[in-house]
C-alpha positions as CSV (number, residue, x, y, z in Angstrom):
1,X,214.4,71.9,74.3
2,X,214.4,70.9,77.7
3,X,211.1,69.2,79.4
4,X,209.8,71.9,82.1
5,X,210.7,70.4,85.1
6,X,207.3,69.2,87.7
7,X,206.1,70.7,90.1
8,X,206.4,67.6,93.0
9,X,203.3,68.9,95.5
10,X,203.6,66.9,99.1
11,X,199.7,66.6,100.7
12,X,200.1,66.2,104.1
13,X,197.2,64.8,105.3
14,X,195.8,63.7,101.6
15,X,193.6,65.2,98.7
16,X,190.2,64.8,100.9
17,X,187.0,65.5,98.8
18,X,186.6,69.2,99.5
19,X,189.4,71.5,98.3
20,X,192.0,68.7,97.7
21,X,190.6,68.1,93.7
22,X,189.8,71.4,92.9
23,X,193.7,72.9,94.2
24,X,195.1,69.9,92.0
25,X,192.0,69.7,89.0
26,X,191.3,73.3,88.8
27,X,194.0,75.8,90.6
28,X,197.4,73.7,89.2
29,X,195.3,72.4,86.4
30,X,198.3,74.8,84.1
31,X,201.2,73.7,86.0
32,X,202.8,70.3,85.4
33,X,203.0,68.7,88.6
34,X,203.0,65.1,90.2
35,X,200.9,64.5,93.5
36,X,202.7,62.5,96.5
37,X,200.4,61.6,99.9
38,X,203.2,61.5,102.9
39,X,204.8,59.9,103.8
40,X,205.6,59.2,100.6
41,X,208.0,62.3,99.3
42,X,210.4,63.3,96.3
43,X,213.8,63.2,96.0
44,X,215.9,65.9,98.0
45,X,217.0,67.3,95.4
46,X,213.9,68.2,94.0
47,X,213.7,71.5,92.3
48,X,210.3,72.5,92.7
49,X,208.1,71.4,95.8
50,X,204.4,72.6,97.2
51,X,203.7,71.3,100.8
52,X,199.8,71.3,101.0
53,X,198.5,70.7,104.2
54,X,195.5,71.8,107.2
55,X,195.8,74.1,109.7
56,X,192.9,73.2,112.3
57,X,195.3,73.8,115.1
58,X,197.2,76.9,117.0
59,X,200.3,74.8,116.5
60,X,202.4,75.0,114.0
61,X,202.6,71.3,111.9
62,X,205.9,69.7,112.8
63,X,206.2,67.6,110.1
64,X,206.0,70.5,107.2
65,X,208.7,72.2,109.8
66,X,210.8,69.4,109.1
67,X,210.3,69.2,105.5
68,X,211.1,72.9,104.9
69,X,214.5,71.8,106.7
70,X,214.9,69.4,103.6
71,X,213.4,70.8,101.1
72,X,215.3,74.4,101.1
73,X,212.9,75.5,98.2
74,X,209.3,74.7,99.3
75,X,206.2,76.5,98.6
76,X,203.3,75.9,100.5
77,X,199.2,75.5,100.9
78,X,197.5,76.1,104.1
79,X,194.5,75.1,104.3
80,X,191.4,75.0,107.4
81,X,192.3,78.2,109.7
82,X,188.9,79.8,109.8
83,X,189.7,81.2,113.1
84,X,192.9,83.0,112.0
85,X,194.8,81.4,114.7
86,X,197.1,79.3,113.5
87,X,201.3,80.1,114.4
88,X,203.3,80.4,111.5
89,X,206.5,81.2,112.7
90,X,208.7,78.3,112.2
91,X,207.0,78.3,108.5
92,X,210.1,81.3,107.7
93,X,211.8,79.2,105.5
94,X,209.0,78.7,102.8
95,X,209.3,80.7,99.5
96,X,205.7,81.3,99.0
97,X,202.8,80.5,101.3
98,X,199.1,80.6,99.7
99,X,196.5,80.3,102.0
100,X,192.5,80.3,102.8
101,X,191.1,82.9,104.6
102,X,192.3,85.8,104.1
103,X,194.5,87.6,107.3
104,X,194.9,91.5,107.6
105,X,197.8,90.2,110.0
106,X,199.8,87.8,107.9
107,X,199.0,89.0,104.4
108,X,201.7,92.3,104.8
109,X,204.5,89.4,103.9
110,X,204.8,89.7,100.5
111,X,204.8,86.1,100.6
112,X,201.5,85.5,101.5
113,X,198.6,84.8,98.7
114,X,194.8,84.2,100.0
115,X,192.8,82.3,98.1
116,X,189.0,80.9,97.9
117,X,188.1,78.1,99.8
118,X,187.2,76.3,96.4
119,X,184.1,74.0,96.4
120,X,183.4,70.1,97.4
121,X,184.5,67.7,94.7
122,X,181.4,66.2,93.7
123,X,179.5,69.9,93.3
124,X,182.9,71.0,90.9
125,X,182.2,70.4,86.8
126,X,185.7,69.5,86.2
127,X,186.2,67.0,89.7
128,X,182.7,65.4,89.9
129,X,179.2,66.7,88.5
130,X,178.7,67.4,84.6
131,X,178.6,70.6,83.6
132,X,175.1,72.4,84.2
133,X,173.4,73.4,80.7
134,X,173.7,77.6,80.8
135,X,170.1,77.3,78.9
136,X,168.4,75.5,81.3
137,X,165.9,77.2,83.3
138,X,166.3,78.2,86.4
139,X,163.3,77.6,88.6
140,X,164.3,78.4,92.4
141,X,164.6,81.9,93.7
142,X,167.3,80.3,96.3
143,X,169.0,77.3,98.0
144,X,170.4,76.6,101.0
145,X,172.1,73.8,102.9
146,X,174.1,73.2,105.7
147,X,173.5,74.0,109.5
148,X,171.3,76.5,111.2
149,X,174.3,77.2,114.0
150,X,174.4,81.1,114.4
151,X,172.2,84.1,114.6
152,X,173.6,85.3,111.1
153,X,171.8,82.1,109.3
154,X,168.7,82.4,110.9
155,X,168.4,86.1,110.4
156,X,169.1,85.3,106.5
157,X,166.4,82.1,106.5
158,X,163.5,84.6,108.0
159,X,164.3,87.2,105.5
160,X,165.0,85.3,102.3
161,X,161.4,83.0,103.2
162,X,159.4,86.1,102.3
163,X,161.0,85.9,98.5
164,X,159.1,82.0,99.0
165,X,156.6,83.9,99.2
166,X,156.5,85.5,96.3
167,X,158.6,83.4,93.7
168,X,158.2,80.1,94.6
169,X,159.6,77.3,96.8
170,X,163.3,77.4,97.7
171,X,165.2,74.0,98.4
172,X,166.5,73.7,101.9
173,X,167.6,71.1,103.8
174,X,169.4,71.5,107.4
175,X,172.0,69.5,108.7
176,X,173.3,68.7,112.2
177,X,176.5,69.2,111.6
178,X,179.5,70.3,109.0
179,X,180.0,66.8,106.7
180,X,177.2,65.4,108.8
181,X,175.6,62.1,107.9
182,X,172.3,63.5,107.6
183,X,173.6,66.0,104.8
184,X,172.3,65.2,101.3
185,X,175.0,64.7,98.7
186,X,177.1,67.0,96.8
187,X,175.7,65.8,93.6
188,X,172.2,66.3,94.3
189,X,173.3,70.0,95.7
190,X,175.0,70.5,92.0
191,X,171.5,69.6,90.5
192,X,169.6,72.0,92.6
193,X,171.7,75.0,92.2
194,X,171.8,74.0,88.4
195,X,168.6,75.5,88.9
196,X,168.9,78.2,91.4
197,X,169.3,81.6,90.8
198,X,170.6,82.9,94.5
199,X,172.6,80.7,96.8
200,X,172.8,82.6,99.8
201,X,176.4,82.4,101.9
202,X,175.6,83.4,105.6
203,X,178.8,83.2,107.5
204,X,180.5,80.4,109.0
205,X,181.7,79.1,112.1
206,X,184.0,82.4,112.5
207,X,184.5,83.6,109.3
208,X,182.4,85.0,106.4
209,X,184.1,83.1,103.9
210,X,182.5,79.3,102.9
211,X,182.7,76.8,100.5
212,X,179.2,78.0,100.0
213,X,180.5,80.9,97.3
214,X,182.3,78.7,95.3
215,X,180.1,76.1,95.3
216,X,177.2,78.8,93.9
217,X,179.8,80.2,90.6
218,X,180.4,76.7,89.7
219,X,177.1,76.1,89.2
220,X,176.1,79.7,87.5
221,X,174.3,80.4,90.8
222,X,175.0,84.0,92.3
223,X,176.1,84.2,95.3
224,X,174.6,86.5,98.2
225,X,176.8,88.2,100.6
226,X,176.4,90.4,103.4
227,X,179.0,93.2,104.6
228,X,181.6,92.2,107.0
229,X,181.6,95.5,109.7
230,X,180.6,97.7,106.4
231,X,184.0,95.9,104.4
232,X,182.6,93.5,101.4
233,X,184.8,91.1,102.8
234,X,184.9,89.0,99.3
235,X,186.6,91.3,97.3
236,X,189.9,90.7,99.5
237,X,189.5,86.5,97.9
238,X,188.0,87.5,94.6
239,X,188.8,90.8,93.7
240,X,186.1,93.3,92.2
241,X,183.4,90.2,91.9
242,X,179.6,90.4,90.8
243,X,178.1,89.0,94.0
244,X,174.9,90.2,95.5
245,X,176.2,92.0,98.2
246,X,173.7,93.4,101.0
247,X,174.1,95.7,104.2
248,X,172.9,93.3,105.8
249,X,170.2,90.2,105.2
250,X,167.0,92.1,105.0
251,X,169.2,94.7,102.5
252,X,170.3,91.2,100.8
253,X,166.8,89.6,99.7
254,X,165.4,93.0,98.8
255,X,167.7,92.9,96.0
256,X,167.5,89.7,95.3
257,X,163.8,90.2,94.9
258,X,164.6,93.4,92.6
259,X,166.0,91.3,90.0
260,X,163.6,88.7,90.3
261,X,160.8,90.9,89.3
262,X,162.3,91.8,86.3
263,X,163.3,88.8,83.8
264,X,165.9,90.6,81.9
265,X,167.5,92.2,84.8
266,X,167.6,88.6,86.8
267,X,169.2,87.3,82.9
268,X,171.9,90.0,82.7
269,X,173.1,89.3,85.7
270,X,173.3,85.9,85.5
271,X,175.4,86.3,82.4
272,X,177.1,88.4,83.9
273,X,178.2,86.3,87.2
274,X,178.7,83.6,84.9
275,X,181.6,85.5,82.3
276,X,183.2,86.8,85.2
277,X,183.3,83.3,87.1
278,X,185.5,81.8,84.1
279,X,187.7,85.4,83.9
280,X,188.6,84.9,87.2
281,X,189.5,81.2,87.6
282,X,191.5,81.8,84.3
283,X,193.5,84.9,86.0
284,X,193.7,82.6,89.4
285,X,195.2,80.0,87.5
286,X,197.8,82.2,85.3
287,X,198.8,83.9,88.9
288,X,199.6,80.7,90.3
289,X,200.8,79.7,87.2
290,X,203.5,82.3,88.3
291,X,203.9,82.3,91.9
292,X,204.4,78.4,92.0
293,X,206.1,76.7,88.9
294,X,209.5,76.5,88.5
295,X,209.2,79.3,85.8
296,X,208.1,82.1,88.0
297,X,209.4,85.7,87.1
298,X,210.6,88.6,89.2
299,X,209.3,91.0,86.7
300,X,205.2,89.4,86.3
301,X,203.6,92.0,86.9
302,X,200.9,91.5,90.4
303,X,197.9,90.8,90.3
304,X,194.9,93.3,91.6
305,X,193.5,91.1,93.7
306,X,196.8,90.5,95.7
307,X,197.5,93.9,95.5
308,X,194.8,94.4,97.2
309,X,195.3,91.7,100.4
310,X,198.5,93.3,100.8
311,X,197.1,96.9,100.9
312,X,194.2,96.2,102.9
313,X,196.6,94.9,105.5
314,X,197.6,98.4,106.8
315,X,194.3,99.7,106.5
316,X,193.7,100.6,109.9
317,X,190.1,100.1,109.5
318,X,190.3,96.8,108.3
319,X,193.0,95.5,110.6
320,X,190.5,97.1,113.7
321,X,187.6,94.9,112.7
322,X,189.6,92.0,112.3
323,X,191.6,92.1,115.4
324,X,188.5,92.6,117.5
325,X,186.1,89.9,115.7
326,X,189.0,87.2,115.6
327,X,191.6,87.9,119.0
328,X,189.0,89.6,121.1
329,X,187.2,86.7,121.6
330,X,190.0,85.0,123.0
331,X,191.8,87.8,124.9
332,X,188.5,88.6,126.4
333,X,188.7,84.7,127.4
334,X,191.9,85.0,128.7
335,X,191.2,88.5,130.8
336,X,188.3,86.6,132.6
337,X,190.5,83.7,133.2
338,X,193.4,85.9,135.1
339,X,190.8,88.1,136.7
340,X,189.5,84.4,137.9
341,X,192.5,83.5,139.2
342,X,193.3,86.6,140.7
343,X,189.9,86.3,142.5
344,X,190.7,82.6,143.7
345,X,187.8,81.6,141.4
């Protein structure tokens, strides 16, 4: 028989240490594939390629334009976009693109996956920390890290201090900025959610999604969520997931502190979080598995969960909530700017 042919994947830009290992440890960890850093590329005539690259601009990256041009096959990875802004026009000519965040306005191409964020390298079992011991105890009612920057975080902090209160001391430790040099290391972070039971994810610098929820199922820590405009904005990413999942923070903690106070309840779900966590990377990785070797099939059958992205883009309701949290912003911006102008401002 004949060897199954690689899957060459192009990172524009390099692996980094966030989502770079876990997309080529964990997500492609079924595919046969060979990594090349640009500008170092495969042959032309390669017969399977996957451009990964960021998107941290409105622009559209010139030099994946170019390689779709040479590579008349290509696949793709964007990765970054938080803000939903990023043009993708000249990216016509790729077969499949897979992205972060998920996008009520791009995701009605049939073309178009949304995936997790996935987690930093040193916090993932399989691309840095051992494996946390399931029968270990777990001795904090929560954890958090990162930066106090919005009014979402704060109002999470307040409410989820009063479970302090009552179970214990939660670990916390606040940075000045994302990656900052006053964070504390991903390793440590694996150690403390290793003994975590709640790792609240208040939303990021525009979006609800963070490496924050990954980061928690890695380490059998259950994430906390709040509603996104009354839409559980996870299940687009995840599909029908386990999470904690609150109205809003106060909502959140108050059920976090439900299962606290009862020890079989709190060990259910655990178990719980924890089975589904290895379900769902296994069905991530036998989609992908699909959508991006050289042996994908008309007839697979979709999944669910992209179902789902593809429906919930003509939802009206969902495509209204996004539209005014991500573009008003900057059409409001705009509007004031011409109103300016028009005033002589």
């Amino acid at each position: 028989m004949d060897e199954p042919r690689l899957l060459d994947v192009v990172w524009i830009g390099g692996l980094g240490t966030w989502e770079g290992p876990w997309i080529d440890e964990v997500l492609l960890e079924k595919i046969p594939h060979r990594n090349f850093v640009y500008p170092e590329l495969p042959e032309h005539d390669s017969p399977s390629i996957l451009l990964v690259f960021r998107a941290g601009l409105r622009k559209p990256d010139m030099t994946v334009v170019q390689l779709l041009d040479i590579y008349s096959n290509a696949k793709m990875i964007i990765l970054s976009d938080e803000k939903l802004r990023h043009n993708f026009k000249l990216y016509g000519k790729a077969r499949t693109i897979v992205r972060q965040y998920y996008s009520p306005f791009l995701a009605w191409d049939l073309r178009t996956h949304a995936i997790p964020l996935g987690f930093h390298s040193a916090i993932g079992q399989k691309t840095g920390s051992e494996p946390g011991n399931e029968n270990s105890p777990r001795v904090f009612p929560w954890a958090f890290f990162g930066q106090v920057k919005n009014i979402a975080r704060r109002e999470m902090l307040l409410e989820f201090a009063n479970l302090t209160d009552e179970f214990g001391a939660a670990p916390t430790h606040f940075t000045s900025s994302f990656a900052a040099t006053n964070a504390i290391s991903g390793g440590e972070i694996a150690k403390l959610f290793d003994q975590t039971y709640f790792v609240p994810a208040p939303m990021g610098n525009r979006n609800p999604d963070t490496f924050r929820v990954m980061e928690a199922l890695e380490r059998g820590a259950i994430p906390v969520v709040v509603r996104f405009y009354g839409l559980d904005f996870f299940r687009l990413t995840f599909g029908k997931h386990p999470f904690v999942v609150g109205r809003n923070w106060r909502d959140a903690a108050n059920r976090c502190r439900e299962l606290l106070e009862d020890s079989k309840l709190m060990a259910a779900k655990s178990h719980e979080v924890r089975v589904w966590y290895r379900h769902f990377t296994q069905e991530l990785q036998a989609e992908f598995q699909n959508i991006l070797s050289d042996t994908q099939r008309a007839s697979a059958i979709p999944s669910q969960r992209y179902l789902r992205q593809v429906l919930q883009s003509f939802n009206p309701y969902v495509f209204v909530i996004f539209w005014v949290h991500f573009r008003w912003p900057e059409a409001r911006r705009r509007l004031y700017s011409w109103v300016d102008r028009l005033r002589g401002a």
